[in-house]
mmJSON file of the N, C-alpha and C atoms, coordinates in Angstrom:
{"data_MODEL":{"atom_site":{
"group_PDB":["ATOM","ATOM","ATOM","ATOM","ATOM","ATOM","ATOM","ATOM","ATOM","ATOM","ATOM","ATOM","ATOM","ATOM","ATOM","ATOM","ATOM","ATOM","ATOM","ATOM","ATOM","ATOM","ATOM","ATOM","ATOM","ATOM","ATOM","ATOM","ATOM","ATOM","ATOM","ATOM","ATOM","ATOM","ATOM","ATOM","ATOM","ATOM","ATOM","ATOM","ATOM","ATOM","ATOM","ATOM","ATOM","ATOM","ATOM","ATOM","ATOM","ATOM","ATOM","ATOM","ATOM","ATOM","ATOM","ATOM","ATOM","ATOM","ATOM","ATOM","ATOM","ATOM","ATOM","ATOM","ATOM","ATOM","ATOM","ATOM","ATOM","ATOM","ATOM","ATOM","ATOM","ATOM","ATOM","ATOM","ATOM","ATOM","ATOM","ATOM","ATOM","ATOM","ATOM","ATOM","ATOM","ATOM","ATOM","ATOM","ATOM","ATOM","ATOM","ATOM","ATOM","ATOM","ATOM","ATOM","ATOM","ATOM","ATOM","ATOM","ATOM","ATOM","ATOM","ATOM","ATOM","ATOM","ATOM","ATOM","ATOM","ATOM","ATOM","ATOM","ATOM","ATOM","ATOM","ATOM","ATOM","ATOM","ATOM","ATOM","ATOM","ATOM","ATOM","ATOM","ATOM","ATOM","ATOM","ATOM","ATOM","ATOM","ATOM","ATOM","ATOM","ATOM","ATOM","ATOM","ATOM","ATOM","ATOM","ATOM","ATOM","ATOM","ATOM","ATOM","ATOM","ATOM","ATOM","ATOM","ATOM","ATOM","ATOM","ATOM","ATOM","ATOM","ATOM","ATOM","ATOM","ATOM","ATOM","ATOM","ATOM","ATOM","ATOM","ATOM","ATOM","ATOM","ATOM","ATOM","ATOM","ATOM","ATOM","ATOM","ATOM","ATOM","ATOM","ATOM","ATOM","ATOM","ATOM","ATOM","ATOM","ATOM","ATOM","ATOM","ATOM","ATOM","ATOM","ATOM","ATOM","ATOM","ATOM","ATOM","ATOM","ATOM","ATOM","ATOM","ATOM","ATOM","ATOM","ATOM","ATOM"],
"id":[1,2,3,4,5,6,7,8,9,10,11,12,13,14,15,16,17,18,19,20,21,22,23,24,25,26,27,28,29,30,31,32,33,34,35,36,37,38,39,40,41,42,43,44,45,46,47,48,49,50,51,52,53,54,55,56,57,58,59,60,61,62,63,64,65,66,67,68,69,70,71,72,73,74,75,76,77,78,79,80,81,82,83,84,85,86,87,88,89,90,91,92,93,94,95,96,97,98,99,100,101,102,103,104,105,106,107,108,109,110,111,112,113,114,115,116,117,118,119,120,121,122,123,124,125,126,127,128,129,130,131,132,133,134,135,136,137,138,139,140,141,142,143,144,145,146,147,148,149,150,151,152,153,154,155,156,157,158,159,160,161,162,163,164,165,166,167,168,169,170,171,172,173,174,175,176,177,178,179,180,181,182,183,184,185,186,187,188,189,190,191,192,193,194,195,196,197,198,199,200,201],
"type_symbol":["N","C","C","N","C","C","N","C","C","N","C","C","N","C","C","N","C","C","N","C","C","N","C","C","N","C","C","N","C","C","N","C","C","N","C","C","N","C","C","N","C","C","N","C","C","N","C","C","N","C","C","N","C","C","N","C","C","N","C","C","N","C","C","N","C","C","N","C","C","N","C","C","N","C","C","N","C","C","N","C","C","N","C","C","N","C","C","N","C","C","N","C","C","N","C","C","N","C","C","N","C","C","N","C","C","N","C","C","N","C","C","N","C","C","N","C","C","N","C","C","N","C","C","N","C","C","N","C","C","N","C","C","N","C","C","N","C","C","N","C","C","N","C","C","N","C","C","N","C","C","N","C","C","N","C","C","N","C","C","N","C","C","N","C","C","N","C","C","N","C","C","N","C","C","N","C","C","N","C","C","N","C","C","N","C","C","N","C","C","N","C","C","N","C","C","N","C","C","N","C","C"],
"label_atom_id":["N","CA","C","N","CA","C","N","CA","C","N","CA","C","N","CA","C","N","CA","C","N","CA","C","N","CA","C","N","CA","C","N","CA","C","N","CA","C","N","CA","C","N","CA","C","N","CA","C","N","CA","C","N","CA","C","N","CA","C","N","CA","C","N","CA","C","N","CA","C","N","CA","C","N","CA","C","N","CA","C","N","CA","C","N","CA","C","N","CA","C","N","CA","C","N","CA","C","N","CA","C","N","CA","C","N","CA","C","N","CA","C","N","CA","C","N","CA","C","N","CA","C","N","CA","C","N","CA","C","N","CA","C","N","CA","C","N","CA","C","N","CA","C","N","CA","C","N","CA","C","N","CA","C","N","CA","C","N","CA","C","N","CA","C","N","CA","C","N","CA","C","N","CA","C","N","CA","C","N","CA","C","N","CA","C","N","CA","C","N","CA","C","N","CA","C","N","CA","C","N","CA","C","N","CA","C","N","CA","C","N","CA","C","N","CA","C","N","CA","C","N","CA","C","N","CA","C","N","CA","C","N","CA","C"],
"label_alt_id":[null,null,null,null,null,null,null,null,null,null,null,null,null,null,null,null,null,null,null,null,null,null,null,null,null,null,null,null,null,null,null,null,null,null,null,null,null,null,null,null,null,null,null,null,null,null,null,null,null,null,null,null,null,null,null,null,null,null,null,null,null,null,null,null,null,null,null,null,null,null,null,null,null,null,null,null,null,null,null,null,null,null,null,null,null,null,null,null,null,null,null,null,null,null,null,null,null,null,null,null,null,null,null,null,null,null,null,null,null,null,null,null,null,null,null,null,null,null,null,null,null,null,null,null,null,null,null,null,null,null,null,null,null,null,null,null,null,null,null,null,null,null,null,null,null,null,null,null,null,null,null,null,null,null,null,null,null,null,null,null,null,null,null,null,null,null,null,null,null,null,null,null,null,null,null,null,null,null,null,null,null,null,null,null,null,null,null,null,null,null,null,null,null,null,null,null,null,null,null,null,null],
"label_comp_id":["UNK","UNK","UNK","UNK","UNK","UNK","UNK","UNK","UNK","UNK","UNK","UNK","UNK","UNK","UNK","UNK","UNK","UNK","UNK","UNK","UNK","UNK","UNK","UNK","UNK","UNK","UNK","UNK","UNK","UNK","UNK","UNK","UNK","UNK","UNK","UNK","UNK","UNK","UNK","UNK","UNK","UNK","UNK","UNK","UNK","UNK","UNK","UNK","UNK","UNK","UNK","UNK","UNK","UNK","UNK","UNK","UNK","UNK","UNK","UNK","UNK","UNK","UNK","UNK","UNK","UNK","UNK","UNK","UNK","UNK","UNK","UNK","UNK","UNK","UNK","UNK","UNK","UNK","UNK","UNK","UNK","UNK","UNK","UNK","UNK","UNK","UNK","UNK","UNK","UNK","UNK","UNK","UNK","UNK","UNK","UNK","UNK","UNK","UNK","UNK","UNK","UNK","UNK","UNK","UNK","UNK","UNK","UNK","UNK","UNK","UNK","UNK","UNK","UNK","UNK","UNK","UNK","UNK","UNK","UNK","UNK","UNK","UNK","UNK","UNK","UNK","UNK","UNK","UNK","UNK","UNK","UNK","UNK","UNK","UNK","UNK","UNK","UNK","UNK","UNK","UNK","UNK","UNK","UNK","UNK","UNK","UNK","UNK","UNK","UNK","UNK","UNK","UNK","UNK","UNK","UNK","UNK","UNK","UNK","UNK","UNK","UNK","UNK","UNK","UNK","UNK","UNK","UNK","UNK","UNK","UNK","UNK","UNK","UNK","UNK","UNK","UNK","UNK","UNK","UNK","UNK","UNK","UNK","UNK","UNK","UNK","UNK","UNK","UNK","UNK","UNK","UNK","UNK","UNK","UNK","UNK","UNK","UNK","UNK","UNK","UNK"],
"label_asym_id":["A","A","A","A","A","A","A","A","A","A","A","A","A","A","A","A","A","A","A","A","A","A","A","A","A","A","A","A","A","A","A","A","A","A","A","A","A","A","A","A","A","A","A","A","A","A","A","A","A","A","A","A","A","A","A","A","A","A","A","A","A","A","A","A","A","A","A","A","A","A","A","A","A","A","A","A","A","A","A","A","A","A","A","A","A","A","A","A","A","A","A","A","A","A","A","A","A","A","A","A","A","A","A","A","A","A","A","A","A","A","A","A","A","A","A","A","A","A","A","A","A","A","A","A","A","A","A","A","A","A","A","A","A","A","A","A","A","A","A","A","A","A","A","A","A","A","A","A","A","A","A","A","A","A","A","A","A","A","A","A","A","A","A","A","A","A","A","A","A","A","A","A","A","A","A","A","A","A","A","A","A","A","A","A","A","A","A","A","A","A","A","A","A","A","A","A","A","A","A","A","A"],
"label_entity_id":["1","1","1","1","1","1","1","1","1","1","1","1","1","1","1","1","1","1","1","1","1","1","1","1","1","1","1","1","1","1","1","1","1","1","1","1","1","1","1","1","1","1","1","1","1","1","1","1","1","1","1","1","1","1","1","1","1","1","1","1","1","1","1","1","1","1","1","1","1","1","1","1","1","1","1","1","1","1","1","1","1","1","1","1","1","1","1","1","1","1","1","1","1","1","1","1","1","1","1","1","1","1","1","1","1","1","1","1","1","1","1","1","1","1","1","1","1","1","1","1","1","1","1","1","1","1","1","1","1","1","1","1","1","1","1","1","1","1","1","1","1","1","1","1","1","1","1","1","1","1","1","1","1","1","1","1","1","1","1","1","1","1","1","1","1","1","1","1","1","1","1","1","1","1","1","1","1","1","1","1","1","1","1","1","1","1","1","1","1","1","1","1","1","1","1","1","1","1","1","1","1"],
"label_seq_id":[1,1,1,2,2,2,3,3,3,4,4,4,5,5,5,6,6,6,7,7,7,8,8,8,9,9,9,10,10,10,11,11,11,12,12,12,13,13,13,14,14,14,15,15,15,16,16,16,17,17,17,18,18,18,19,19,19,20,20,20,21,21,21,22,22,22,23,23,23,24,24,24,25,25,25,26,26,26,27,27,27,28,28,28,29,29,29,30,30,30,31,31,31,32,32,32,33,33,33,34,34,34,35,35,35,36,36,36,37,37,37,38,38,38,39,39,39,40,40,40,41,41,41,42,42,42,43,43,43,44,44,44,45,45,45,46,46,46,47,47,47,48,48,48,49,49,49,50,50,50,51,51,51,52,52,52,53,53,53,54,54,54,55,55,55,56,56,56,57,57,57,58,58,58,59,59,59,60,60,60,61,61,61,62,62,62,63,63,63,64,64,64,65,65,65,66,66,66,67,67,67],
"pdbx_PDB_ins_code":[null,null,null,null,null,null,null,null,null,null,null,null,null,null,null,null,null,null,null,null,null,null,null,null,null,null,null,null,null,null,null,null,null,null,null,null,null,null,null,null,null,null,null,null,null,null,null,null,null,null,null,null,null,null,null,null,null,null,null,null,null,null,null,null,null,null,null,null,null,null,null,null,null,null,null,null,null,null,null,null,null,null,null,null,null,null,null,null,null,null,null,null,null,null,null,null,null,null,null,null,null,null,null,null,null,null,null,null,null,null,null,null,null,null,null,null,null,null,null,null,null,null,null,null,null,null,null,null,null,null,null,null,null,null,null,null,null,null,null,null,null,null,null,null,null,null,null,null,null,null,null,null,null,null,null,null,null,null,null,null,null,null,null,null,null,null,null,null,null,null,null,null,null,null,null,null,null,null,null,null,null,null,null,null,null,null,null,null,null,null,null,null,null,null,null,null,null,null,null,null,null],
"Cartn_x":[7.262,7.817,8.492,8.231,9.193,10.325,11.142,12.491,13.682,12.32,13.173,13.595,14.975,15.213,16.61,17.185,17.756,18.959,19.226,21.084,20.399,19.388,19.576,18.777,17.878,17.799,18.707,19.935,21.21,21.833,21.799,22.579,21.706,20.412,19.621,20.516,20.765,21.516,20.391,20.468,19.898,20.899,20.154,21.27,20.61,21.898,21.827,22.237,20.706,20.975,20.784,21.528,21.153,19.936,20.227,18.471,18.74,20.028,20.202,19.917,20.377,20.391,18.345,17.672,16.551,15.673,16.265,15.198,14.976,16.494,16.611,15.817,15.918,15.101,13.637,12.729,11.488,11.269,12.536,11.916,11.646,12.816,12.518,10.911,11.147,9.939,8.618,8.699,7.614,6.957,8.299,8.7,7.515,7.969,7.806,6.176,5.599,4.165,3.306,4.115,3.365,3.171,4.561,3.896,3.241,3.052,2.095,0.542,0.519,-0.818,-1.899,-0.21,-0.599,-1.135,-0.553,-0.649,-1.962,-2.313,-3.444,-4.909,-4.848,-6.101,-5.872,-4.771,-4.642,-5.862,-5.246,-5.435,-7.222,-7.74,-9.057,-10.104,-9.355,-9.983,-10.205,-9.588,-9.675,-11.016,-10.684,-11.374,-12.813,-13.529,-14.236,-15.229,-14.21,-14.371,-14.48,-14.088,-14.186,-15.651,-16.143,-17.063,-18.219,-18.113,-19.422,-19.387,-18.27,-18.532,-18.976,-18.636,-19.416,-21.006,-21.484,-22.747,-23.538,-22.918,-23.227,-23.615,-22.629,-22.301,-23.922,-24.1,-25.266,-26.339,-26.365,-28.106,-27.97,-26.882,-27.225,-27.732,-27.227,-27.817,-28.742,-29.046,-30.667,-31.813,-30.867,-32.638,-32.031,-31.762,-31.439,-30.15,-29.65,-29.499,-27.758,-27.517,-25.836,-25.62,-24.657,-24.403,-23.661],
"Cartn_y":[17.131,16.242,17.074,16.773,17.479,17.55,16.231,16.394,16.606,16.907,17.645,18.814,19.11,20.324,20.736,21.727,22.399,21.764,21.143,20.13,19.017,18.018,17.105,17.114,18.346,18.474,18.618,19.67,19.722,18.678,17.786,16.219,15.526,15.702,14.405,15.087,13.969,13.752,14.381,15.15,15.624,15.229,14.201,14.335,15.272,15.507,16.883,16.073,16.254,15.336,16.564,16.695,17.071,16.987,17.811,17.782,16.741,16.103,14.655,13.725,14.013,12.332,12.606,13.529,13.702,13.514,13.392,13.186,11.859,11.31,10.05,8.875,9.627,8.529,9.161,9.999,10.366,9.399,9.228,8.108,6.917,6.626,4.755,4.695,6.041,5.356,6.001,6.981,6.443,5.258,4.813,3.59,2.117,2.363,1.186,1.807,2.628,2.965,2.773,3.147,2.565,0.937,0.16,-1.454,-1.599,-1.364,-1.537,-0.785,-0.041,0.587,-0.33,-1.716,-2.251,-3.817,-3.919,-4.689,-4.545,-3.773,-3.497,-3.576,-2.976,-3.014,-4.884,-4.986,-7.092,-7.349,-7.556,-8.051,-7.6,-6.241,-5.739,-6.735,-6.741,-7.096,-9.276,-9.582,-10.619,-10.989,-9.909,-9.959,-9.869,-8.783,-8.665,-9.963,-10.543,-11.762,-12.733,-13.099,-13.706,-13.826,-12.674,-12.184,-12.582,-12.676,-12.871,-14.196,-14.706,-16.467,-16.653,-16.042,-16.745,-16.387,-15.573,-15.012,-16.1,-16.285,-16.786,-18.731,-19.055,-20.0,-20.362,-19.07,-19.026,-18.986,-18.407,-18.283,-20.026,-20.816,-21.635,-22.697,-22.362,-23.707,-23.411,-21.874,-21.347,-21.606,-22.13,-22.621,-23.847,-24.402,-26.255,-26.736,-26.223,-26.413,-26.788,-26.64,-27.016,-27.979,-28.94,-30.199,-30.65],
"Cartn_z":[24.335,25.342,26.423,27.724,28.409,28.577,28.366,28.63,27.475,25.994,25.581,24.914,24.853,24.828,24.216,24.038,23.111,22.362,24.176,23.582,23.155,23.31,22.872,21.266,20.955,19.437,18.735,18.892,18.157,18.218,18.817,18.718,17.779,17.569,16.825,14.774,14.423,13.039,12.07,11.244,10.424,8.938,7.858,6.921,5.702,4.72,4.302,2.691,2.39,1.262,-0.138,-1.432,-2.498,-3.102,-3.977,-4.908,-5.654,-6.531,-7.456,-6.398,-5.587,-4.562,-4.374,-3.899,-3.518,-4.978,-5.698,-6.996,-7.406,-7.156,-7.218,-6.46,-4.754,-4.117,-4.485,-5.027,-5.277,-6.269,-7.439,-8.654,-8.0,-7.057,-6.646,-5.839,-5.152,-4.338,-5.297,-6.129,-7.211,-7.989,-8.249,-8.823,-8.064,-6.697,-6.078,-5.745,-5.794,-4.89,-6.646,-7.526,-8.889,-8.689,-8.638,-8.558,-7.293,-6.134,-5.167,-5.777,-6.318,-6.863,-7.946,-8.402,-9.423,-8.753,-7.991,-7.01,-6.232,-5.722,-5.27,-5.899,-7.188,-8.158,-8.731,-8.282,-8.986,-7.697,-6.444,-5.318,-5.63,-5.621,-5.617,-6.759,-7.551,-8.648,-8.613,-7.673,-7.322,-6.419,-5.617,-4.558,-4.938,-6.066,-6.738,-7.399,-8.032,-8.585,-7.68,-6.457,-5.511,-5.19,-5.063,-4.045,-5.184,-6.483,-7.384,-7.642,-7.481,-7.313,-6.148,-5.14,-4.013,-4.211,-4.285,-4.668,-5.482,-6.972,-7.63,-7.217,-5.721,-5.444,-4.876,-4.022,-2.875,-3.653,-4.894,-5.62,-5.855,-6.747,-7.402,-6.425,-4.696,-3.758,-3.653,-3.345,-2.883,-3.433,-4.54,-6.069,-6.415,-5.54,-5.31,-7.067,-7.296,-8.808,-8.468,-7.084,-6.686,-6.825,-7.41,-7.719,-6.919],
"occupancy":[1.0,1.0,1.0,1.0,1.0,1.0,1.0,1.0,1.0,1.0,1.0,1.0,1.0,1.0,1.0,1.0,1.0,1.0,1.0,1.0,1.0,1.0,1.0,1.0,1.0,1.0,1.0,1.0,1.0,1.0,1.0,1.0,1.0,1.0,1.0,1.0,1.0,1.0,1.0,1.0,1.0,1.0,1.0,1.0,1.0,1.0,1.0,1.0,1.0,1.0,1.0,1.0,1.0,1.0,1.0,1.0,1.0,1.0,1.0,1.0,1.0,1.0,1.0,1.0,1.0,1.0,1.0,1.0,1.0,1.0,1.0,1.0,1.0,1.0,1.0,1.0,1.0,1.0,1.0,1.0,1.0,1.0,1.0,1.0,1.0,1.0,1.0,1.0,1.0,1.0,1.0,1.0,1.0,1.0,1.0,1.0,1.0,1.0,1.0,1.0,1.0,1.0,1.0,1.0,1.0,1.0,1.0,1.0,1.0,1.0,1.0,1.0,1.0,1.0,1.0,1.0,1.0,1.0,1.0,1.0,1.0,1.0,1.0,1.0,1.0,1.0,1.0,1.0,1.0,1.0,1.0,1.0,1.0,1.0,1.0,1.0,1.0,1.0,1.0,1.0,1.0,1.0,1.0,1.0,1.0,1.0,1.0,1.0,1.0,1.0,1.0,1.0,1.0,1.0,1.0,1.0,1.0,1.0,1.0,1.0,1.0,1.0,1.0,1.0,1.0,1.0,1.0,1.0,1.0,1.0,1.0,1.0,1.0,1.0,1.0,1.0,1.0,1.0,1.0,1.0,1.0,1.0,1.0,1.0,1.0,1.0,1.0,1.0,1.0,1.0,1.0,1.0,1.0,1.0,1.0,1.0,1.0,1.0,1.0,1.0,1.0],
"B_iso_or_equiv":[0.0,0.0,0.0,0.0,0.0,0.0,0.0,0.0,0.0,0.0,0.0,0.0,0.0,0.0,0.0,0.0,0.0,0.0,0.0,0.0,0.0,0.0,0.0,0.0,0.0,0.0,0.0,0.0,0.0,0.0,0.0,0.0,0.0,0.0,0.0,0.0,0.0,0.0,0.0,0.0,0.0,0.0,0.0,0.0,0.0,0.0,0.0,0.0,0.0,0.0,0.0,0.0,0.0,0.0,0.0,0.0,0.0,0.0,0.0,0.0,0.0,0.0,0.0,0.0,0.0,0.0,0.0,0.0,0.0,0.0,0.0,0.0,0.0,0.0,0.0,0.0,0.0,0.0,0.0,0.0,0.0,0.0,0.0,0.0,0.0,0.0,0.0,0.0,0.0,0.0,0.0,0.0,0.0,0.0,0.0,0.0,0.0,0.0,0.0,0.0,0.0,0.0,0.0,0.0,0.0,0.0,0.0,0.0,0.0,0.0,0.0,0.0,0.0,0.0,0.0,0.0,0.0,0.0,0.0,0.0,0.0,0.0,0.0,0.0,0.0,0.0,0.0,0.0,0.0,0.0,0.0,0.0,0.0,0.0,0.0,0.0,0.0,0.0,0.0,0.0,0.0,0.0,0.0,0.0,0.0,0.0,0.0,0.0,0.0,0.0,0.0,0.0,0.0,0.0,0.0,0.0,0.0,0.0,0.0,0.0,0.0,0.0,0.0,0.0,0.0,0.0,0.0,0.0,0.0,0.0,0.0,0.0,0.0,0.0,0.0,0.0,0.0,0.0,0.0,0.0,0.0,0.0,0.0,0.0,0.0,0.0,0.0,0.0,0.0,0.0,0.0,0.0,0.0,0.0,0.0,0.0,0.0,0.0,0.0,0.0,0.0],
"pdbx_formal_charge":[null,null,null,null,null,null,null,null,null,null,null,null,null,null,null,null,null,null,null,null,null,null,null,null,null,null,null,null,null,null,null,null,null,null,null,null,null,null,null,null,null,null,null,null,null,null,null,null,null,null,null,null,null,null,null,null,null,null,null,null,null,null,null,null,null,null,null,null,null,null,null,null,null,null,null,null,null,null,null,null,null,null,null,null,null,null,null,null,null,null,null,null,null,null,null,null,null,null,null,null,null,null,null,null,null,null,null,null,null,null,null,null,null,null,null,null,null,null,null,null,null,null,null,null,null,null,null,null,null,null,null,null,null,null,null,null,null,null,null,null,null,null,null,null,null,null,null,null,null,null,null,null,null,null,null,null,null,null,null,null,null,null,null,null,null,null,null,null,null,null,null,null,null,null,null,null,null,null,null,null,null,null,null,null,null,null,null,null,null,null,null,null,null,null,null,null,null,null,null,null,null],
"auth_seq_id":[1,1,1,2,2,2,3,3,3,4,4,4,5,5,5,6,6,6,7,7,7,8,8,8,9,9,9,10,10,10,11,11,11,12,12,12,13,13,13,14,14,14,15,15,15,16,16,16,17,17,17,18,18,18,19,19,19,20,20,20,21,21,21,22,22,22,23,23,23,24,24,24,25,25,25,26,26,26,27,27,27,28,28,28,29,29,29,30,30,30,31,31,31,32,32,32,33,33,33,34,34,34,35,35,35,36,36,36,37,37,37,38,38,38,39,39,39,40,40,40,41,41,41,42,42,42,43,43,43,44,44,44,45,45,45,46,46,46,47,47,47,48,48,48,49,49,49,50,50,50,51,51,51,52,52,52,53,53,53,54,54,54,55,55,55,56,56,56,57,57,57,58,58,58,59,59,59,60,60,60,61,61,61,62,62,62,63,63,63,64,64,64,65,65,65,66,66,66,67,67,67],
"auth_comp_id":["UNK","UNK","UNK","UNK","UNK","UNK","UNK","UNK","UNK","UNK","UNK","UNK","UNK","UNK","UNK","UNK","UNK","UNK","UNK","UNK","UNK","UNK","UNK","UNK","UNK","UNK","UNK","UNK","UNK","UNK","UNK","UNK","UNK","UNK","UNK","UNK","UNK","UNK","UNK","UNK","UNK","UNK","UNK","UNK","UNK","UNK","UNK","UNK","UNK","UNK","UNK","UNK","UNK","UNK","UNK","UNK","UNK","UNK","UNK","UNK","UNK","UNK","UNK","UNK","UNK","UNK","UNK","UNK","UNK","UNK","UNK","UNK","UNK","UNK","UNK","UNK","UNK","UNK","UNK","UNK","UNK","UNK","UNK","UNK","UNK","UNK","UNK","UNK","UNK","UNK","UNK","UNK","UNK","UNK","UNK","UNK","UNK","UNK","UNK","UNK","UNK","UNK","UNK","UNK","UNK","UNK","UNK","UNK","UNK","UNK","UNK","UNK","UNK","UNK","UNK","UNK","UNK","UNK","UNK","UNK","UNK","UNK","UNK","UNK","UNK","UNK","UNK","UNK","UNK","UNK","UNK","UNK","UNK","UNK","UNK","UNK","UNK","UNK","UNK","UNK","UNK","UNK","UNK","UNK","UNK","UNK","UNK","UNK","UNK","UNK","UNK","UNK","UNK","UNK","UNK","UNK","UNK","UNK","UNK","UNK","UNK","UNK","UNK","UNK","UNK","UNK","UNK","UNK","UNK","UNK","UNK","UNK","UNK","UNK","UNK","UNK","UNK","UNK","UNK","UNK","UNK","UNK","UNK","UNK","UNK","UNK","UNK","UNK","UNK","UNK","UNK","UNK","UNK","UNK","UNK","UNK","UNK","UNK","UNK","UNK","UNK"],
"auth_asym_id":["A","A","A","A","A","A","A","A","A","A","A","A","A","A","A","A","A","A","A","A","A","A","A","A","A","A","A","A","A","A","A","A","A","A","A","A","A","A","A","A","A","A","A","A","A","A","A","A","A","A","A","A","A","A","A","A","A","A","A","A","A","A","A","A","A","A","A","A","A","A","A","A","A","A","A","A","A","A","A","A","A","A","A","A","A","A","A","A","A","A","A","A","A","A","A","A","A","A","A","A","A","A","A","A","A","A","A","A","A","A","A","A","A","A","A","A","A","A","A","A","A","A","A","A","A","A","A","A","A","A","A","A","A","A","A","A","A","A","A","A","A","A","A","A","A","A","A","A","A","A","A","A","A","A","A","A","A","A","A","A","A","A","A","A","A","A","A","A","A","A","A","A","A","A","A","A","A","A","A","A","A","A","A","A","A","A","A","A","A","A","A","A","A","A","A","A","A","A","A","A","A"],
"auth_atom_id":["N","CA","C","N","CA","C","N","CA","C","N","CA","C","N","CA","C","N","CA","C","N","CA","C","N","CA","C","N","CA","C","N","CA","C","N","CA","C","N","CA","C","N","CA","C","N","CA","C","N","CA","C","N","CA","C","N","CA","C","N","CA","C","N","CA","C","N","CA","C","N","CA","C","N","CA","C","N","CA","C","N","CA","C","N","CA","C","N","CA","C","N","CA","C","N","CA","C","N","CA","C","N","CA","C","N","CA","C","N","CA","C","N","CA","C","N","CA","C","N","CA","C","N","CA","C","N","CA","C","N","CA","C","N","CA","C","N","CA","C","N","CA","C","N","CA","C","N","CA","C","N","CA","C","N","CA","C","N","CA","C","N","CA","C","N","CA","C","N","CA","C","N","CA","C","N","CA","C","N","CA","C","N","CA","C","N","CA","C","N","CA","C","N","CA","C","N","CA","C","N","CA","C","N","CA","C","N","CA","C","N","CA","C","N","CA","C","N","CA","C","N","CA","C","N","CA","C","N","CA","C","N","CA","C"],
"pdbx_PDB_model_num":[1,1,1,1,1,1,1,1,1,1,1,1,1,1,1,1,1,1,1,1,1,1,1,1,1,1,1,1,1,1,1,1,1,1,1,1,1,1,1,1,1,1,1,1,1,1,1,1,1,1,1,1,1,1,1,1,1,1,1,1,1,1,1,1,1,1,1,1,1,1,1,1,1,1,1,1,1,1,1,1,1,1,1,1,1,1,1,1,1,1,1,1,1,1,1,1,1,1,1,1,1,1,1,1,1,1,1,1,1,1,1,1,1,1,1,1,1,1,1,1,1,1,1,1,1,1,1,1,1,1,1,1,1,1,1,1,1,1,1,1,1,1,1,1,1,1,1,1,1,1,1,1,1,1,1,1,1,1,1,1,1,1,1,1,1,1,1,1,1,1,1,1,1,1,1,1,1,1,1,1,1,1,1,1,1,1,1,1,1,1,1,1,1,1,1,1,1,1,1,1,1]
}}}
């Protein structure tokens, strides 16, 4: 960027966190990217199933047998 420069990097806040405090937030946000991971293969696996009923929806009109 051009306008910036030396004084206004030494002003931007840098916090100065420990290795306990830094391990700690690594578990939560492990924590939380595990239930989104779990979350995700739910959501996929829906979607999956979604997609073979509809399939299944389209053969059964395609061969007149839809009620």
């Amino acid at each position: 960027m051009k306008n910036l420069n030396e004084d206004i990097v030494r002003h931007i806040p840098v916090p100065n966190i420990n290795r306990a405090k830094q391990a700690k937030i690594t578990q939560y946000l492990d924590e939380k990217q595990s239930v989104c991971d779990s979350i995700e293969k739910t959501v996929d696996a829906a979607l999956a199933q979604a997609e073979a009923m509809r399939q299944s929806i389209l053969k059964e009109a395609f061969e007149g047998r839809l009620i």
